[in-house]
N, C-alpha and C positions, 0 to 999 in steps of 0.2 A: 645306517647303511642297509640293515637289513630288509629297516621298512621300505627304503626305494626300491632293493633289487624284487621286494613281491608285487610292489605298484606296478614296475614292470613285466613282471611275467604277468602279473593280471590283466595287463592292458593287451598283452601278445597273445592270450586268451582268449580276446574277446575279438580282437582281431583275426584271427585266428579260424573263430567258430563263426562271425562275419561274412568271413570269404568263401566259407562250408555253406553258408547259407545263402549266399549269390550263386554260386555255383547250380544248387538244390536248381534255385527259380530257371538260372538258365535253361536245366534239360527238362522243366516245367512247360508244358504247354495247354492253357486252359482257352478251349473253343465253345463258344457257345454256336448252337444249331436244332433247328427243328427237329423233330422225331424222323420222319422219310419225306426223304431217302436220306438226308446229309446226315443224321446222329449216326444211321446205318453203314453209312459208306464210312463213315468216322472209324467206326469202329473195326474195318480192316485195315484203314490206317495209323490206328492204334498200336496193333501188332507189328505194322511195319517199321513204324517209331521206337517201338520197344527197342528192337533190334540193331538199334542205332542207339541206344540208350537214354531214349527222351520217353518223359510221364505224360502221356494225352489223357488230358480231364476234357471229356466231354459233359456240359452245363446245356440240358434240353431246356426249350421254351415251346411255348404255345402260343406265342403272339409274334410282329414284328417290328414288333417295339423296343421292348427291352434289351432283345441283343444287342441292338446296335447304341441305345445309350449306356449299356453295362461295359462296350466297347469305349464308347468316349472317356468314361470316369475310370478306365483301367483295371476296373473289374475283371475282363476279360484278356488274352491276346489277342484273339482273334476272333470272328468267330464266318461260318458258312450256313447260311439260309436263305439269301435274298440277288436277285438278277441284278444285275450293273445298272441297269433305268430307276429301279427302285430305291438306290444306293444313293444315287446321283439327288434324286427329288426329296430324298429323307436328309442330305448336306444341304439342299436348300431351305428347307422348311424349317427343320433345327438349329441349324448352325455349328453344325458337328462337324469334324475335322478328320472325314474316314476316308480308307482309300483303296480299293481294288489291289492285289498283288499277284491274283492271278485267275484264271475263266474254268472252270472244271466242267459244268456239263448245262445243260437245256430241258428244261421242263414242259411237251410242247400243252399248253390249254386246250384242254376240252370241254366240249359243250356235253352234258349228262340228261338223261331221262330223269324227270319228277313222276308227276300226274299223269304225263303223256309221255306215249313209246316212242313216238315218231316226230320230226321235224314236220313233215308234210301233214302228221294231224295235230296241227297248232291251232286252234281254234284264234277267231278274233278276242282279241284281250286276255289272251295269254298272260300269264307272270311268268316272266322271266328274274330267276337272281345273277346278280352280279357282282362280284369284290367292292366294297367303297373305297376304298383305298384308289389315290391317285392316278398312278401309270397300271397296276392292273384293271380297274376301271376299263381304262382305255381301251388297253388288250381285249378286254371280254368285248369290246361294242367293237373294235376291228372287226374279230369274228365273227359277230352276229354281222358286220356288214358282208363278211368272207361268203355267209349262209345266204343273204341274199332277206334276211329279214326285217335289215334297214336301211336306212342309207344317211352316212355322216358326210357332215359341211367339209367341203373341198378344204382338203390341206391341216386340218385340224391333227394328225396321226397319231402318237403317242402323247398327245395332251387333251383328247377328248374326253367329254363326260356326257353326263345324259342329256346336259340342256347343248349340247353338236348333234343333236339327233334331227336329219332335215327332212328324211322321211320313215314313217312308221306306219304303212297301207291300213295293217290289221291291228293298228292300236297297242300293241302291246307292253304290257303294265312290266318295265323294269323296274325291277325291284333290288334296291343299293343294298347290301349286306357285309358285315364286317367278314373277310373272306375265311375265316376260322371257325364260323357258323353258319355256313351252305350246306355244308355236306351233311350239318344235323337236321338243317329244316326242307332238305328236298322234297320232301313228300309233300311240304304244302305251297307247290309251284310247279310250274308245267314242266320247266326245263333250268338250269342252272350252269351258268358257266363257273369251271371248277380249279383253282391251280392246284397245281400238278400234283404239289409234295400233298395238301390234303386229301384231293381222291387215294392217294394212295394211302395215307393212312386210314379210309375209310373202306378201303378193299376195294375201289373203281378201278376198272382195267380200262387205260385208252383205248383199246383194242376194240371196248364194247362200248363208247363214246359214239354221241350223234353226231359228231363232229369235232375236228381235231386243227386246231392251226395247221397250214401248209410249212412243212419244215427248209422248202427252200424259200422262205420267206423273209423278212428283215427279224421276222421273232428271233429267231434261235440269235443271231449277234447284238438286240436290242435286250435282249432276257438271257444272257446266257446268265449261270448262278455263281458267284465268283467270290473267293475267298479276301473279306475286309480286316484291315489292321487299322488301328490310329498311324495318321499323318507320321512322317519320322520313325516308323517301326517296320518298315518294309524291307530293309536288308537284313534284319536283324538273323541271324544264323537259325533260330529256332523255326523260325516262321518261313525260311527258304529249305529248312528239309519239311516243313509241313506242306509246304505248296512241289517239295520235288515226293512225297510221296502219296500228297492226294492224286498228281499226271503218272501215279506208275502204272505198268500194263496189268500186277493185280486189282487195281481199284477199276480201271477201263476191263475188263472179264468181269468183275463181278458187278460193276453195273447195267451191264450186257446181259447177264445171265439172269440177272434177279429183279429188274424190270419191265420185260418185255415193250420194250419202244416208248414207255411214261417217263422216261432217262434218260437221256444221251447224252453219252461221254463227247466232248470237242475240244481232246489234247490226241 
């Protein structure tokens, strides 16, 4: 008898510390996200999560890879680095199963000085870099059509690459770059189109960009930046006070204040 009644308490033990340790993961929240802005903006909603009794682990990357299959495999909850077009073409290409739960802010692309200061002093056969990556691809040759320095095949939009290029007056040699390594090798190109979060990890102010997407344009709702979960985790309570206190008006002030216009808040 005595041996059952301890099989039982040991079993109500272990259930016990169990149910302590589902509890734990619930107010767990692990995001994976780029360095800037998103790790940064993380980290005032960090704070605001505390306050609410939830543990934000923020998980930096360097690429745009990994977040999103460290999301698939459960690795992660969630994570914020990459705009809704990007989202969308990385579930096709993969076959991953992620899903948007919410839009938090706009990263608008700029065009940056290399070799040359000015747009107007582009010499013929320029090098231009650009993202290789997919839909930001696209975006950098929109722009450079915005400048007036190319011109792409009717109707191509956000699924253009280099070989939609119908015309190029002045020849200029685009040059495809993994978008994580522009900002290191600008010096050996005229001009570089830049996304957002790395200028600003590299100290670029849009402000001093040679050109900047028009922000009433279809970018800002084709690109906005938006908080992904695995399929089936989108109500989860953890992840709806993460997305109700990434939209608070402290994360919209400080990405106001600490940006200067390479951010925009669109809640």
């Amino acid at each position: 008898m005595k041996k059952i009644i301890a099989l039982v308490l040991a079993l109500t033990l272990a259930l016990s510390l169990a149910a302590c340790g589902g509890s734990s993961d619930d107010k767990t929240i692990k995001v994976g996200a780029t360095p800037a802005p998103h790790a940064e903006i993380l980290e005032v909603v960090k704070k605001i999560l505390a306050d609410e009794g939830y543990d934000l682990q923020i998980v930096e990357f360097d690429d745009y890879v990994i977040p999103n299959t460290s999301l698939e495999e459960g690795e992660l909850d969630a994570n914020y680095f990459q705009h809704i077009t990007y989202l969308n073409n990385f579930n096709e290409e993969h076959g991953t199963h992620l899903v948007s739960v919410a839009g938090i802010h706009y990263e608008p692309f700029g065009l940056y000085a290399g070799k040359c200061a000015s747009l107007d002093a582009l010499p013929d056969g320029a090098k231009i870099a650009v993202p290789n990556d997919g839909t930001n691809e696209a975006r950098a040759l929109l722009l450079l059509e915005q400048e007036g320095l190319i011109q792409l095949k009717d109707g191509v939009g956000l699924s253009a690459t280099k070989s939609d290029i119908a015309e190029n007056p002045h020849n200029y040699d685009i040059v495809e770059t993994k978008a994580e390594l522009i900002t290191s090798t600008l010096q050996d190109v005229d001009v570089a189109v830049i996304n957002g979060n790395y200028a600003i990890d590299a100290g670029l102010k849009v402000s001093e960009a040679l050109a900047v997407e028009k922000a009433d344009g279809a970018a800002a709702e084709a690109y906005v930046n938006v908080v992904a979960v695995k399929e089936g985790n989108e109500n989860s309570p953890k992840i709806q006070a993460l997305v109700k206190a990434l939209q608070s008006e402290e994360v919209k002030t400080f990405i106001e204040d600490t940006y200067d216009g390479a951010v925009v808040p669109l809640f």
